[in-house]
C-alpha positions in Angstrom: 94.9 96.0 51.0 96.6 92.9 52.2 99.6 94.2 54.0 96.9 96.1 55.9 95.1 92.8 56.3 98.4 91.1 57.2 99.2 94.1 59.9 96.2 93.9 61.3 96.0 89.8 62.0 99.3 90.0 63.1 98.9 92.9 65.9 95.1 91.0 66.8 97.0 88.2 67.6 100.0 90.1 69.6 97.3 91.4 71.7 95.3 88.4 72.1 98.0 86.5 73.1 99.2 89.0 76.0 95.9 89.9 77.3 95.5 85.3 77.3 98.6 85.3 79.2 98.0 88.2 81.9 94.9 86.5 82.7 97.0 83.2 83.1 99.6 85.0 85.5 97.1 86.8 87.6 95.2 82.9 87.9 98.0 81.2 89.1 99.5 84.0 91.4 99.4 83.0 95.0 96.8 84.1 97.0 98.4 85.7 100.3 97.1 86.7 103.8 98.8 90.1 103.4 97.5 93.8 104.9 96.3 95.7 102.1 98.4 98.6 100.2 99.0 100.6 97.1 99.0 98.6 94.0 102.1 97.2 92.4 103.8 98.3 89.1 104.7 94.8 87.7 108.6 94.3 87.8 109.2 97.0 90.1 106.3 97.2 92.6 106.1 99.9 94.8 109.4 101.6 94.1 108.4 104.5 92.0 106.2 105.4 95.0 109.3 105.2 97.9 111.2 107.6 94.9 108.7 110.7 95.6 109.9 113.3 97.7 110.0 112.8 101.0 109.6 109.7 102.8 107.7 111.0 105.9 105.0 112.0 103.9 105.0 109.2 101.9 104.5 107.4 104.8 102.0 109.6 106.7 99.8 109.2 103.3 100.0 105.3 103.4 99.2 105.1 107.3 96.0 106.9 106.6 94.8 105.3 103.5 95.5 101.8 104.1 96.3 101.7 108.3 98.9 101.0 110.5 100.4 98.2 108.6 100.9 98.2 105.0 102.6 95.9 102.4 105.0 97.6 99.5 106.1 95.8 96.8 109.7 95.9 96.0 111.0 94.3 93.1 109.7 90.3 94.2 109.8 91.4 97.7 107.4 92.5 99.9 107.9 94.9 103.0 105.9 95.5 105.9 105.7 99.7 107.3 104.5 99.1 110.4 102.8 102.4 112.2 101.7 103.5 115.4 102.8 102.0 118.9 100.0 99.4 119.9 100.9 98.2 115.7 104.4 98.3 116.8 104.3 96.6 120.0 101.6 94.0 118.3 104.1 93.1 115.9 107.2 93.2 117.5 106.3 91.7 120.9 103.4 90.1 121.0 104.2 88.5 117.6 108.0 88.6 117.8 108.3 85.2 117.1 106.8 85.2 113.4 109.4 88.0 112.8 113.1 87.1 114.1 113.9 85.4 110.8 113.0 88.1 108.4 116.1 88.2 105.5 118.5 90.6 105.8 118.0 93.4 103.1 120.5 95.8 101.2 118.9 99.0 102.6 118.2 97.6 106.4 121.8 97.2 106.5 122.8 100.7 104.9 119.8 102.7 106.4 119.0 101.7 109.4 122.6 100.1 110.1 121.6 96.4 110.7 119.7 97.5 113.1 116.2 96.3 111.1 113.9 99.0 112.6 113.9 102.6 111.0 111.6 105.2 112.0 111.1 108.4 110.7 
């Protein structure tokens, strides 16, 4: 009856400690101005989603549930897809400016060849 007792107390206190310090992380993450999107696996975000079949489709799904601009989570980054012309030309042009110094990223320069822009 005690090493039941003793299991017990020791798993309450496991689980009270993580659910104390997910509610800890999720207070002190930043809040952020960001469009809206699919929500994140913790560690690695959005990436299982990106892994399924193909991307076009993918992609077609997330323009119509969440609009022509959507943020992924990829690993600690996030990305931008960026649908539809007047989007495009809004983000690219018009607001040109606030994206020239986006970092350069392992599958921009593989993919879409440095170029920075893929579409599919």
């Amino acid at each position: 009856m005690s090493l039941l007792i003793t299991l017990l107390s020791e798993n309450l206190a496991s689980i009270f400690l993580f659910v104390v310090s997910v509610a800890l992380l999720r207070r002190w993450q930043k809040k952020t101005n960001l469009p809206p999107g699919p929500k994140p696996w913790p560690i690695v975000g959005n990436l299982p989603l990106l892994m399924k079949g193909d991307k076009r489709d993918v992609f077609r799904e997330l323009r119509r549930k969440y609009g022509d601009l959507v943020n992924l989570r990829v690993g600690a980054r996030n990305i931008l897809l960026v649908s539809g012309s007047e989007m495009l030309h809004k983000v690219f042009v018009t607001n040109g400016r606030d994206f020239d110094k986006r970092p350069q990223v392992f599958s921009v320069l593989k993919v879409g060849q440095g170029r920075g822009n893929n579409f599919f």
